[in-house]
Short mmCIF file of the C-alpha atoms (twelve columns), coordinates in Angstrom:
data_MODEL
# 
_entry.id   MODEL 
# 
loop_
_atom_site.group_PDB 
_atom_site.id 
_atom_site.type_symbol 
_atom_site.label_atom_id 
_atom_site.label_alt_id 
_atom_site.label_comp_id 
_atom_site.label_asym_id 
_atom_site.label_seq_id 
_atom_site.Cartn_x 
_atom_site.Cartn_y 
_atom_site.Cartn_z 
_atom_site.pdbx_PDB_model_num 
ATOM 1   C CA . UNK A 1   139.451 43.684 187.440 1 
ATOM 2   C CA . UNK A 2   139.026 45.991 184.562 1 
ATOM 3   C CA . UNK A 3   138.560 42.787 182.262 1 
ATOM 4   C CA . UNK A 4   135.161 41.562 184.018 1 
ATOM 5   C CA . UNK A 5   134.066 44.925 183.248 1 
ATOM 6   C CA . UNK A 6   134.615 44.950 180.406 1 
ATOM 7   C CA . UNK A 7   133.136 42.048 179.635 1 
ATOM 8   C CA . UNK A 8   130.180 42.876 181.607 1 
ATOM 9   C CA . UNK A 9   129.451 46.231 179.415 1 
ATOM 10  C CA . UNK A 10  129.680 43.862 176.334 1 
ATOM 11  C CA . UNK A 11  126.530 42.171 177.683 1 
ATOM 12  C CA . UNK A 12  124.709 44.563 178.600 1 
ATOM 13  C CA . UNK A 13  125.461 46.271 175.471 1 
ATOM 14  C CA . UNK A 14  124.643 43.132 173.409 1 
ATOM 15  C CA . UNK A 15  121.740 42.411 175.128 1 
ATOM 16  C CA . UNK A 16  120.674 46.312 174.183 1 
ATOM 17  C CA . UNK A 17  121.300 45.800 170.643 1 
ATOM 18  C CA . UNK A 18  119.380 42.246 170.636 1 
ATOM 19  C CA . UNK A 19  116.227 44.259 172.059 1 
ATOM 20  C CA . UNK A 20  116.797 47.228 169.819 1 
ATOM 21  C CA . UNK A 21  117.056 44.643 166.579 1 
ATOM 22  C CA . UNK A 22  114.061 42.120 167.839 1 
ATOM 23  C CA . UNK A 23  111.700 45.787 167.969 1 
ATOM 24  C CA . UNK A 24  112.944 47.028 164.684 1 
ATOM 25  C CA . UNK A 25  112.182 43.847 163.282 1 
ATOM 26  C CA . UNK A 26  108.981 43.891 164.839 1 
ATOM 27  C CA . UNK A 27  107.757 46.669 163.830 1 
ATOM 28  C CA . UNK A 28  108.386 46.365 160.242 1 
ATOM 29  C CA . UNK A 29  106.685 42.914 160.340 1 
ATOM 30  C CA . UNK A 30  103.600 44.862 161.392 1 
ATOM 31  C CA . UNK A 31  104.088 47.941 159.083 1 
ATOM 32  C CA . UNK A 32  103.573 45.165 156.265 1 
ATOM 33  C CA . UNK A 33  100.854 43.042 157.912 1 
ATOM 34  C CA . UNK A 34  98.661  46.154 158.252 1 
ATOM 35  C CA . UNK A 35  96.269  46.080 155.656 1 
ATOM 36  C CA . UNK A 36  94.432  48.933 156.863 1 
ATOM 37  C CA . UNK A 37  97.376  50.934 156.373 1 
ATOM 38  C CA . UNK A 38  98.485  52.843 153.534 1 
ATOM 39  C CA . UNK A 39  101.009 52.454 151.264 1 
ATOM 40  C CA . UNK A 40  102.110 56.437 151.542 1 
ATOM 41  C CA . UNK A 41  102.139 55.893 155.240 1 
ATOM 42  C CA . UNK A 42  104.278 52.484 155.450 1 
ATOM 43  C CA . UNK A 43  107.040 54.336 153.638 1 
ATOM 44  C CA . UNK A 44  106.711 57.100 155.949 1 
ATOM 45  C CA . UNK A 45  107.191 55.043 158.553 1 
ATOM 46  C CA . UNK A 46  109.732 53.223 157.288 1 
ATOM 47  C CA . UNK A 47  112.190 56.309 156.270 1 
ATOM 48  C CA . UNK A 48  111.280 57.362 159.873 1 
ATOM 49  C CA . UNK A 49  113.018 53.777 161.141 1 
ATOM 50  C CA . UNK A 50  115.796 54.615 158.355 1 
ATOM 51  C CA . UNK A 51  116.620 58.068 159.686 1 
ATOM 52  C CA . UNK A 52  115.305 58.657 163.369 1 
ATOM 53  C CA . UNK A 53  115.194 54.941 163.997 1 
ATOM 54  C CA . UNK A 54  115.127 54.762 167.728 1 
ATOM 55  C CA . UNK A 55  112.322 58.077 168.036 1 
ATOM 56  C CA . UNK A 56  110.318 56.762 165.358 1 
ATOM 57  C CA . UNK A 57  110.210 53.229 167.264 1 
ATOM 58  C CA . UNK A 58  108.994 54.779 169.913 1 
ATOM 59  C CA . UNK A 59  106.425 56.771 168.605 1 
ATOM 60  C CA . UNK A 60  105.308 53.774 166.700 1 
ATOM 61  C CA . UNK A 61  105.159 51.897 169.784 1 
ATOM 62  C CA . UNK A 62  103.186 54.402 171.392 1 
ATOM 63  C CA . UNK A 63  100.751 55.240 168.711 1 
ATOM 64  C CA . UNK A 64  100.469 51.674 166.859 1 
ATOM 65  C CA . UNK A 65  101.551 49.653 169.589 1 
ATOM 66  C CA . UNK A 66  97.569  48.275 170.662 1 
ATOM 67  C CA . UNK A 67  96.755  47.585 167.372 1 
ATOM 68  C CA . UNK A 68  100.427 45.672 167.046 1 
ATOM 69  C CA . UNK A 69  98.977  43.105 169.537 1 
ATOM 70  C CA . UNK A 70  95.908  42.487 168.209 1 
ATOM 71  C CA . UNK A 71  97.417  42.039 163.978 1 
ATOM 72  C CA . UNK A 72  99.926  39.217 166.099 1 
ATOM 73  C CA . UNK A 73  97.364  37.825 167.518 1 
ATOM 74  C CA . UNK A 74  95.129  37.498 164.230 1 
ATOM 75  C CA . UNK A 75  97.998  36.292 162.346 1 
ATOM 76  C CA . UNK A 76  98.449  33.130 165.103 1 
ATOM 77  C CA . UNK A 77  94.639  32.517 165.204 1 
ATOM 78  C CA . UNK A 78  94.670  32.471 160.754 1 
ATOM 79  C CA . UNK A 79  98.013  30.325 160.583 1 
ATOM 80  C CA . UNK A 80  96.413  28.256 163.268 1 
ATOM 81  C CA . UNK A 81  93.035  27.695 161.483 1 
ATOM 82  C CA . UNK A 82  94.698  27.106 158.476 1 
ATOM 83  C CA . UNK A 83  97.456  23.779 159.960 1 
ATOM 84  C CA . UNK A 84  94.463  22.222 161.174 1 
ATOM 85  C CA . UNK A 85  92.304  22.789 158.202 1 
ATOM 86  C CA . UNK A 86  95.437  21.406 156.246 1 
ATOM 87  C CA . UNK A 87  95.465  18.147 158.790 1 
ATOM 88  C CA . UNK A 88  91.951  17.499 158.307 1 
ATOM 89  C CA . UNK A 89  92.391  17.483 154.710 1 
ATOM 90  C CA . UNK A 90  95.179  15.720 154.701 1 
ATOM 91  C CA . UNK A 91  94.971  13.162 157.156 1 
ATOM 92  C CA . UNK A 92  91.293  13.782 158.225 1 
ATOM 93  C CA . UNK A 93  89.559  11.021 155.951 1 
ATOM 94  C CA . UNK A 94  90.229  7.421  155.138 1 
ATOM 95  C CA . UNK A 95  91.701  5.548  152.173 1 
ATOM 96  C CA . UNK A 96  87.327  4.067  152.235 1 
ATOM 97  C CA . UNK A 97  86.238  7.941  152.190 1 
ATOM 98  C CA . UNK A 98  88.533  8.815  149.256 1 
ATOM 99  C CA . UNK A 99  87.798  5.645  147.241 1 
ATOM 100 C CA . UNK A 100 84.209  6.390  148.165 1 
ATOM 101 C CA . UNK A 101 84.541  9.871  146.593 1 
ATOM 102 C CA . UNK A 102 86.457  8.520  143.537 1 
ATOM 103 C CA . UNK A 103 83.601  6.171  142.736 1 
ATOM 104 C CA . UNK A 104 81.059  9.070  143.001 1 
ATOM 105 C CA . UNK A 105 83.188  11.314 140.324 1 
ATOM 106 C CA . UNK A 106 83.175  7.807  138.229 1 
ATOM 107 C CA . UNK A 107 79.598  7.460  138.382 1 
ATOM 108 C CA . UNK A 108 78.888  11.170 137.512 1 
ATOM 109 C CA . UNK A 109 80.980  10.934 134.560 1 
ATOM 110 C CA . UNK A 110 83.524  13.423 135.610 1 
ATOM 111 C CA . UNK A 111 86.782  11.303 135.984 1 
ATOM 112 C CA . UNK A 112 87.725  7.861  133.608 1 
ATOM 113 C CA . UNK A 113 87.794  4.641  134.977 1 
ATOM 114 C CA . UNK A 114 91.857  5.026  134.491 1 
ATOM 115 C CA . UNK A 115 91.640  7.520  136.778 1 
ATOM 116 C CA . UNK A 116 89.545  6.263  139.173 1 
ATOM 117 C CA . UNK A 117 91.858  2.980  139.232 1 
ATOM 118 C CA . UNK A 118 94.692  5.601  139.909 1 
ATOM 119 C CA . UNK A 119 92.762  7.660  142.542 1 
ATOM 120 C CA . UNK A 120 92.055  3.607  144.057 1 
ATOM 121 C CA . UNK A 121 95.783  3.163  144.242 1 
ATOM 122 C CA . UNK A 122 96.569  6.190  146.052 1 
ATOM 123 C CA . UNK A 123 94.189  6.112  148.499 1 
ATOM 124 C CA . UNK A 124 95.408  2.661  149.235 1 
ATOM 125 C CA . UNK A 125 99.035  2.932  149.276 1 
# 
């Protein structure tokens, strides 16, 4: 019997030093995506998590824990905005819309009609 105890304290354990790990790493993640923040005051906060790591994660938590939320959710709604503005680029217009633009950089002068012939073939490969 003393075996499924022991393994049962190694999971809760693990489990504790998962958590522990996944809110250190957390929290430094924010420290640096705070631009609002100080430079002085990230490596305060940081020697705190060195030192007194589980008070100062709590403190943190406590003090900078709102504002944790809302960076996370800023980050998600800028790395969201900027995959679809990639797609649209990307794949947004046709081979007839980039040929189209080619032609209007020919006839301004701004591009050679090498490149334009180029520009034709990738747009229609």
């Amino acid at each position: 019997m003393s075996n499924f105890w022991d393994v049962f304290w190694l999971m809760v354990s693990s489990f504790f030093f998962i958590a522990y790990l996944l809110i250190m790493f957390q929290i430094v993640v924010d420290l640096f995506r705070d631009g609002g923040l100080g430079g002085g005051w990230k490596v305060l906060w940081m020697v705190g998590l060195i030192f007194l790591p589980v008070l100062t994660a709590i403190i943190y938590i406590i003090t900078r824990g709102e504002g944790m939320a809302a960076r996370q959710q800023a980050s998600v709604q800028r790395a969201k905005a900027d995959t679809e503005a990639y797609i649209k680029d990307v794949a947004g217009k046709s081979p007839a819309a980039h040929i189209a633009e080619a032609k209007a950089l020919l006839d301004a002068g701004t591009i050679t009609q090498a490149e334009f012939d180029q520009l034709k073939a990738k747009a229609l490969a």
